[in-house]
Structure formats: C-alpha cells, structure tokens
C-alpha positions as CSV (number, residue, x, y, z in Angstrom):
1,X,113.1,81.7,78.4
2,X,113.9,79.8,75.3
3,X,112.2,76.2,75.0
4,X,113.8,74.5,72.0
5,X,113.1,70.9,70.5
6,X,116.7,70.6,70.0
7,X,118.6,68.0,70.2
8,X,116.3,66.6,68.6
9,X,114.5,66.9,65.1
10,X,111.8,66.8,63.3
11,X,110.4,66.2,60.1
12,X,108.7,69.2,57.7
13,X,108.4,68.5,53.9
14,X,111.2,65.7,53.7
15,X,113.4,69.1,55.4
16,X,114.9,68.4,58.9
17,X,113.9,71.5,61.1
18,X,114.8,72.5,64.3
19,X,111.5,73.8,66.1
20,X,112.6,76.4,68.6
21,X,109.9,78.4,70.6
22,X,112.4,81.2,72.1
23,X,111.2,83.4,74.0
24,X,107.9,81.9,75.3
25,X,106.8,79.1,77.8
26,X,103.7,79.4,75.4
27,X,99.9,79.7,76.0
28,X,98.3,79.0,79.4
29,X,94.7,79.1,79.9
30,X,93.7,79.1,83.6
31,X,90.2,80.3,84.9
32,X,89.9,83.4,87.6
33,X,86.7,85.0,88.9
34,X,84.6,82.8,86.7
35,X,85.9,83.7,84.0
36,X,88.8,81.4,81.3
37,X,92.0,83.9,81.1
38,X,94.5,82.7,78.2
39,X,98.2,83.6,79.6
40,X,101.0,84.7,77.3
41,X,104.3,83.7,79.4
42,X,106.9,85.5,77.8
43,X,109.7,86.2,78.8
44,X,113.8,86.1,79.6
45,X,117.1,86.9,81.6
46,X,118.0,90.4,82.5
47,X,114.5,92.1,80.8
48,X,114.0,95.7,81.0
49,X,117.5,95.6,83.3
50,X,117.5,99.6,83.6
51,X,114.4,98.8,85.7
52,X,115.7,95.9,88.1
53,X,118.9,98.0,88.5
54,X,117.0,101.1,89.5
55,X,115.1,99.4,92.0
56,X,118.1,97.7,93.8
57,X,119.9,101.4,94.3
58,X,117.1,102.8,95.4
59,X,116.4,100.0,97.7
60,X,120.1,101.0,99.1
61,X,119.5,104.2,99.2
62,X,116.0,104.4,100.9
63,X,115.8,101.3,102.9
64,X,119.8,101.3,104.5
65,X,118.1,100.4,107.9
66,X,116.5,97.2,106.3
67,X,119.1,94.2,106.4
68,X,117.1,91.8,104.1
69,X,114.9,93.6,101.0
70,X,111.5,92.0,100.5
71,X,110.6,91.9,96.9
72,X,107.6,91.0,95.2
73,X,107.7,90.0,91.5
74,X,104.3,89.7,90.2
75,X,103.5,87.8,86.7
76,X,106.6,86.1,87.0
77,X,106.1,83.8,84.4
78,X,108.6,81.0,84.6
79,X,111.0,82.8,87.1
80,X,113.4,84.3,84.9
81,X,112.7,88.1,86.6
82,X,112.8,87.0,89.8
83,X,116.1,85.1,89.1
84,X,117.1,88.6,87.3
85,X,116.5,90.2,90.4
86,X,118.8,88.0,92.3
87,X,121.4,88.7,89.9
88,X,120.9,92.3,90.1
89,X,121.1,92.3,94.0
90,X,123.8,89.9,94.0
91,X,125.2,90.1,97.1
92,X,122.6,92.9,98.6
93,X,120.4,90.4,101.0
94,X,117.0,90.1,99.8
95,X,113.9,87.8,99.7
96,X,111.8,87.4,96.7
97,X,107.8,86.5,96.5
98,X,106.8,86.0,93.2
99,X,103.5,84.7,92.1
100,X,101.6,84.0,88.7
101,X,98.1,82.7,87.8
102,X,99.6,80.4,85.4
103,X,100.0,76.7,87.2
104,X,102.3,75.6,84.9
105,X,104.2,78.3,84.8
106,X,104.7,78.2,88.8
107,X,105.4,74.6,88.6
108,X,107.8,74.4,85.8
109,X,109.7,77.8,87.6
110,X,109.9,75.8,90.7
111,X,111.8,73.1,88.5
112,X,114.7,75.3,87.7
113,X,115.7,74.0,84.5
114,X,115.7,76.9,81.9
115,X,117.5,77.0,78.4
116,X,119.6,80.2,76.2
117,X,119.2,80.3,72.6
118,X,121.1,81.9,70.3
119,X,120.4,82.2,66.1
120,X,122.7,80.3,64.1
121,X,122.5,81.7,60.9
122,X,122.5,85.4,59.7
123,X,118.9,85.4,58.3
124,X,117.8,84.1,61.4
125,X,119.8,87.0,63.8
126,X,118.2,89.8,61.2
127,X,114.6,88.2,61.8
128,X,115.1,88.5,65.4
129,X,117.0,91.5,65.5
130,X,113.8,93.4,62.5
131,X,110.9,91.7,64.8
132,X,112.5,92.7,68.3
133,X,112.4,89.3,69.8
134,X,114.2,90.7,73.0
135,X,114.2,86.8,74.5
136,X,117.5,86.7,72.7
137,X,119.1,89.7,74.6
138,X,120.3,87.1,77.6
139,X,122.1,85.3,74.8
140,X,125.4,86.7,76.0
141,X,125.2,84.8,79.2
142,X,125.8,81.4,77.5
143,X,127.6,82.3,73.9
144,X,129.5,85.3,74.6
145,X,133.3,84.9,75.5
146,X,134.1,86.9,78.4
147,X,136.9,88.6,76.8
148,X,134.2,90.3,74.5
149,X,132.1,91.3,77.1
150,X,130.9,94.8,78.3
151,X,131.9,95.2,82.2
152,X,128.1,95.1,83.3
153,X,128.1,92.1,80.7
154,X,130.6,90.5,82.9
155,X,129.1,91.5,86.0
156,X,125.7,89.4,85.3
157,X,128.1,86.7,83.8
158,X,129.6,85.6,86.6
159,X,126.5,86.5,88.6
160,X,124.4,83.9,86.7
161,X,127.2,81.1,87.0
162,X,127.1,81.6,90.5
163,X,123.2,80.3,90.7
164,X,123.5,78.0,87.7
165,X,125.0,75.0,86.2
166,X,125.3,74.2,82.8
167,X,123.9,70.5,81.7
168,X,126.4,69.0,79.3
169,X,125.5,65.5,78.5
170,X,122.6,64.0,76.8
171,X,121.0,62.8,79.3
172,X,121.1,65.7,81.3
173,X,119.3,67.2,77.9
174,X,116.8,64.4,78.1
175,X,115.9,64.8,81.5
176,X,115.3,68.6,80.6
177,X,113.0,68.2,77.7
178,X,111.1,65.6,79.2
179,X,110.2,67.9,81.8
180,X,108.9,70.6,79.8
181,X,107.6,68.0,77.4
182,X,104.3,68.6,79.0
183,X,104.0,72.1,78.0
184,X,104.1,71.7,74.4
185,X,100.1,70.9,74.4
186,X,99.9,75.1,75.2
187,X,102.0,76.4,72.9
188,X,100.4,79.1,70.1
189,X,103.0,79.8,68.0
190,X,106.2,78.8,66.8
191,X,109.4,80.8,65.7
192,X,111.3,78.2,62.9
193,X,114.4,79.9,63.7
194,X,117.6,77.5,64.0
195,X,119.5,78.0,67.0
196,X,121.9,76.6,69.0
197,X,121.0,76.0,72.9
198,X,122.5,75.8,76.0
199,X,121.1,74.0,78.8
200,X,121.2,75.4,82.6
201,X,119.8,74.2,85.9
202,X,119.7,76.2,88.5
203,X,121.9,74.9,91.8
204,X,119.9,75.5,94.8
205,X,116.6,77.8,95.0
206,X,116.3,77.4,99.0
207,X,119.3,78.9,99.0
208,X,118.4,82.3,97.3
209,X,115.8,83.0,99.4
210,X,112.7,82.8,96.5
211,X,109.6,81.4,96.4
212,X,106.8,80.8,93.6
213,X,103.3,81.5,94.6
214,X,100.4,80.4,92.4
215,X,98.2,83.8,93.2
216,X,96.2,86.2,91.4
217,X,96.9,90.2,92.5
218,X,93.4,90.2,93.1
219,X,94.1,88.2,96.2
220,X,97.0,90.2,97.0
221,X,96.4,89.8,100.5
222,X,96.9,85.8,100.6
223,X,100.3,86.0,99.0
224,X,101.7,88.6,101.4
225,X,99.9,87.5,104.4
226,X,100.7,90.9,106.0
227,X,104.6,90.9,105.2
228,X,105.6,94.4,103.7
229,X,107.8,94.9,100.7
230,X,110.0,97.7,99.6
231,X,109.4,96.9,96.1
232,X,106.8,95.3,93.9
233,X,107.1,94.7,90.1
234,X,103.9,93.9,88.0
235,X,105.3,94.2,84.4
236,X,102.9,94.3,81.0
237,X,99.9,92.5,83.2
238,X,97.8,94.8,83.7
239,X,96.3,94.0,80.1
240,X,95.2,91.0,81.7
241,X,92.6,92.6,84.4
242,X,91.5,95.7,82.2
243,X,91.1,94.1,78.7
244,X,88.9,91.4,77.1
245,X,90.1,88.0,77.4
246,X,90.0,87.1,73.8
247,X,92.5,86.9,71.3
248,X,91.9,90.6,70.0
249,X,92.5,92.3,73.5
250,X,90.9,96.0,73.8
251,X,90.8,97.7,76.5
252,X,87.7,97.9,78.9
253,X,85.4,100.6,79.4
254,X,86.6,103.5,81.8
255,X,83.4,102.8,84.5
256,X,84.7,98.8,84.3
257,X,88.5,99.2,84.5
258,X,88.1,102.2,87.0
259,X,86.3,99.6,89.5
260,X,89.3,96.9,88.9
261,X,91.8,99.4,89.7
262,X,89.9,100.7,92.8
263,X,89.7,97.1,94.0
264,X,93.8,96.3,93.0
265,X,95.4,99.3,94.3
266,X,94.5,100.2,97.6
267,X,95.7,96.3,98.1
268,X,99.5,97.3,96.4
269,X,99.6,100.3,98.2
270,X,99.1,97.9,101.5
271,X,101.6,95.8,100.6
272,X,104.7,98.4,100.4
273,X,106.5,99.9,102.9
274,X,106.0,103.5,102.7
275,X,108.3,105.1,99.8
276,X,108.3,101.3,98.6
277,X,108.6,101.1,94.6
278,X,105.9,100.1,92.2
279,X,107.0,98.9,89.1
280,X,104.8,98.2,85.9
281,X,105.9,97.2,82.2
282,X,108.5,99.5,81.0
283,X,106.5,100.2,77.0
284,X,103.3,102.4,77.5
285,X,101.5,100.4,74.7
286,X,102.6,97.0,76.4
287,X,99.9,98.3,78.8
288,X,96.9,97.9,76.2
289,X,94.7,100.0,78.9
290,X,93.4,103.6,79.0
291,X,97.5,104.6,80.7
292,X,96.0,108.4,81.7
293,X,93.4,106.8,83.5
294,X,95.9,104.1,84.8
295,X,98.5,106.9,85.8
296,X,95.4,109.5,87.7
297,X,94.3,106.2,89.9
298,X,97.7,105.0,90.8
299,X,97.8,109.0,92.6
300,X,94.2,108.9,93.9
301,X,95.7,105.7,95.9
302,X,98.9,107.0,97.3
303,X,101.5,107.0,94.6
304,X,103.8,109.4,92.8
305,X,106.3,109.6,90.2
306,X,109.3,108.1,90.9
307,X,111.5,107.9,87.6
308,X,110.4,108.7,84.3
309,X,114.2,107.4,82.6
310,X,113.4,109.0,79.0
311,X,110.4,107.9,78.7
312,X,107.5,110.2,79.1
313,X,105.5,107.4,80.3
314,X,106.1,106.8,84.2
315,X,106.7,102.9,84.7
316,X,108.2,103.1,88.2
317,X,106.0,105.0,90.9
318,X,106.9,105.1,94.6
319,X,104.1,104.8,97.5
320,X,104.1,108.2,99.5
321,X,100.4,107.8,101.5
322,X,98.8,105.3,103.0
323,X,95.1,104.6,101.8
C-alpha cells in the first residue's frame, strides 16, 4: 500500500517535498507471548501474483466439489493480499480469513481506504526500479490507460474497479488522510520519492465475503474455530516466530526454532483440507530462518512439494497426511 502525505506539503530546507511512504503501512510494535514484536507491514496489490493465480487453479482443479473456497491469508497486513485474492478468484466463490498480529494494521484494513502511487519523475522511477521497491508494481491499476495494457493487465483492471471506487474530491482526500493520520507515529522510514496518488475506497467488504481477524498463528485454532480451508498463505512471516526481535534479525538456534515449528505446524496441517495448499513467501532469503530445516519439518508434519515454479526453493507445499 502506498501512504502518501500528498496533497499536502511540507517544509525541508526552505524546499517543498512531498513525503510519500510507498510501499509500507510502517512499523507496528505489538507484544505476543510476553515478548514486544516490532511488525514491518509491507506490502501491495497483486504481490507475488504467480502465486495467488496458482492457488486459484488448483483450487478448481482439486476442490471442483467445493462450491465456496475457504481461504486463509495469514500476515495480511493492511488487506491488500486478501483483496488480491478476490481479484484473482473473481467470479470463482470463495470466503477469505485473514488475520495479522498488527492492531492497526487489522483496523485500518477493515477501513478500506487504500492509496496507488506512482513516481513522477525519471530519477525517482530508476530509484525504485535499482532498489526493487515492488509496492509500485500495482501502479498500472490507477495510471495505466487500458489501451496499453497487457490482457492479464486488463483482466485485474476491471477486476479491481469492480471492488473499488476512486475518491476524487478533496474532501474525499481529507477524510482519507485523516484516517491514516494516526499511523504516522509508527512509521521507520521514509522514501522522498515524488509521486503522484490516487485515492480508492473500497465499495462494500460484506459483500466479498472477507473478514480481518486480529490473531497470532500461534493461536491458529481461535481464528479457524474448526472451519477447514483449501488454502492457506503465510508469506515472508515466518522471520517473525524463528528470529530475534531486534532490528538485526538472525535466525534462532535449530533446538529453539525446531520447537516453534513443532508447535505451528501440526496446527496448519489441521486447518487444511487434505491436499489443501500451503503457501509461504515466494524469495528463500525473505525467510531469514534455517529454510532446509524449515522445508524437512514441513514433511515430518504432513506436507509435500507442490510447485517449485523456477525456483529451486519450494514456496507452495500441499497437505497429503494428517498429523
């Protein structure tokens, strides 16, 4: 999601900046099991698409007998992959969970207002494009004309406009920022890039069939309370259970991670539906754990390879035993 300061600006050495923080909702720091976590919500339309359109033909494929398809986002941020996943299913039926230890996060997804960015200048596109700030990749959604667009391009197009409204007037801008006004207080880091925004709200989330959960995977079972799902995406969290909480995460010793893992997984496996999908971040080093030892638990508790794409790192894994 891209928060932006914009319209509005601000003063920085007698030059007028436009303070945009794309990409991020920003630092959240919530405490679980005793213990202060600082959250790094990050996120945007569309991520890792490959991955949400995978899921949905498998789903199809595997599940035909299934009229509605339970999904379960986890780490969802601000909502923006659970929204993705709505887009990708478009007019498949299916019911989305998601849940995130961030409050705020929860809270400001259950809003519904979200912004697209895109740089305005050349400099600014060639920082993005040399530092790999994918927040920008759903860009197309608001700037792109539709002429110009890739056929899967158009596809998500008109899927987005079917759940969202643009916000055109001022006031409808106010309103926005003062909402996520709030937030600002969290935020770590700032990108001075100038952009121009675009301001959405989303039409009706009763409606698509989603709700945000404030939950923490190890209480798995109080989110699902016993409902199955076919699929279950965790995405680039994992780093949050198996590393240290500090701003210089490494990962945790094998004995310590091993006995998070044995307490997380038998609890995933539970909540899928046999041959239900798993999905975790798509970049191996996203995972900042020990990813061998990762990969030989998520077998010892009932899961196999499902798709390795071209990637020898397997980031989708499908449940094939109970444990």
């Amino acid at each position: 999601m891209q928060i932006t300061f914009s319209p509005y600006q601000i003063q920085n050495n007698n030059n007028r900046k436009t303070v945009n923080f794309s990409g991020y909702l920003g630092n959240e720091s919530v405490k679980v099991m005793g213990e202060y976590v600082r959250l790094r919500h990050e996120t945007a339309f569309l991520r890792e698409l490959e991955t949400l359109e995978y899921i949905k033909q498998y789903l199809l494929e595997n599940f035909p007998e299934i009229p509605v398809k339970n999904i379960l986002i986890g780490a969802c941020s601000t909502g923006e992959e659970a929204l993705s996943m709505k887009m990708v299913m478009n007019k498949v039926p299916s019911r989305i969970t998601a849940f995130d230890l961030g409050k705020k996060a929860i809270n400001r997804a259950k809003k519904g207002y979200y912004s697209i960015s895109e740089p305005r200048y050349e400099d600014d596109k060639k920082y993005v494009e040399d530092w790999g700030l994918s927040a920008y990749n759903d860009k197309f959604l608001a700037f792109k004309n539709p002429k110009d667009m890739t056929q899967k391009e158009k596809t998500y197009y008109k899927a987005f406009n079917k759940i969202f409204k643009e916000i055109n007037t001022e006031d409808g801008k106010n309103k926005f920022l003062n909402r996520i006004r709030v937030f600002f207080k969290s935020f770590g880091e700032f990108h001075m890039i100038d952009v121009r925004t675009k301001y959405f709200k989303l039409k009706d989330l009763r409606k698509l069939n989603c709700e945000y959960i404030e939950g923490d995977i190890r209480n798995l079972d109080e989110i699902t309370k016993g409902r199955k799902y076919q699929a279950f995406t965790f995405r680039n969290a994992f780093y949050h259970l198996i590393t240290t909480n500090d701003d210089y995460r490494t990962p945790l010793g094998e004995h310590h991670t091993r006995k998070i893992l044995a307490e997380i997984l038998p609890k995933i496996n539970k909540s899928l539906d046999m041959k239900g999908l798993f999905a975790i971040g798509k970049k191996e080093d996203e995972q900042i754990c020990d990813v061998l030892l990762l990969t030989k638990m998520l077998k010892e508790y009932g899961f196999k390879e499902a798709k390795h794409f071209d990637n020898p790192y397997c980031y989708i894994w499908k449940k094939v035993k109970e444990c």
